[in-house]
C-alpha positions, 0 to 999 in steps of 0.5 A: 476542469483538467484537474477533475479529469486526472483525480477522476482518472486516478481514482478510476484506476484504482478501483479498477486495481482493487476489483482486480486484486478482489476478482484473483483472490476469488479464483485462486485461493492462495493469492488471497492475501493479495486483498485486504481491507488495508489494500483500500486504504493505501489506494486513498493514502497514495492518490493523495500523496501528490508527486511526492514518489519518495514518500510513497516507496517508503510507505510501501518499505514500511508496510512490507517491514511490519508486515514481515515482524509481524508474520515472524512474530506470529510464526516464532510464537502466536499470542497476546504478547508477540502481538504487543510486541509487533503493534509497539514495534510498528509504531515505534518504527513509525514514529522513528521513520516518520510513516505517517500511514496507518494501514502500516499497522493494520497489515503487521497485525494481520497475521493475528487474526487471519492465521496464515499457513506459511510464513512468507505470505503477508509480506510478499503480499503486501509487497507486491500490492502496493508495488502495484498500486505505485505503478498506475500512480506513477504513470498517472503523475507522469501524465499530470507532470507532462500536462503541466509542461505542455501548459507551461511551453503554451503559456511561455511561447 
């Protein structure tokens, strides 16, 4: 049952992030790349990731990577072939790095199809949305890690 309690929780501050991120990007315009349809598919890849935080830093690197090659590709020259290069670029820096996550992809191909005004934009963006995502799931994996400490200390005393 307490395990129920901590997924309900954890699934109830991520929709609470994402209708955040979605209510900013109504009412200021130029944070509007701070919502994007990958942004719910991190919220389901991180929840799911366990107490692994390593894991989730590194997706959170790697999608502010590609989404940085993408945007400069973009920048450097808009057209099919900057966007061969940036989706095998991804991929092969997934399957290097081992970024089991593919959202990574979708983000450093979004400047392809948005068509962003400067450069900086996407990356930052996508930065500070995912950092943000890492904090509630932090504190949540916190919450569950004392819950099982107090669980432990009970059943040993």
């Amino acid at each position: 049952m307490n395990q129920q309690r901590f997924l309900f929780t954890k699934i109830t501050i991520f929709c609470i992030y994402l209708c955040a991120a979605y209510w900013i990007s109504l009412h200021y315009p130029p944070l509007g790349m701070l919502f994007y349809p990958s942004l719910g598919s991190f919220s389901v890849i991180l929840m799911g990731q366990g107490n692994y935080l390593r894991e989730l830093v590194v997706i959170a690197l790697g999608a502010t990577i590609t989404s940085a090659i993408g945007s400069l590709l973009y920048f450097w020259y808009p057209s099919i072939f900057t966007m061969f290069v940036t989706a095998f670029t991804t991929l092969w820096l997934m399957q290097k790095f081992s970024w089991r996550a593919a959202p990574i992809l979708a983000v450093a191909l979004i400047p392809f199809f948005s068509h962003p005004t400067t450069i900086w934009v996407l990356p930052l963006s996508v930065l500070c949305s995912v950092i943000c995502l890492l904090l509630p799931l932090g504190l949540v994996q916190r919450l569950e890690k004392r819950r099982v400490a107090d669980i432990k200390r009970g059943i040993s005393q």
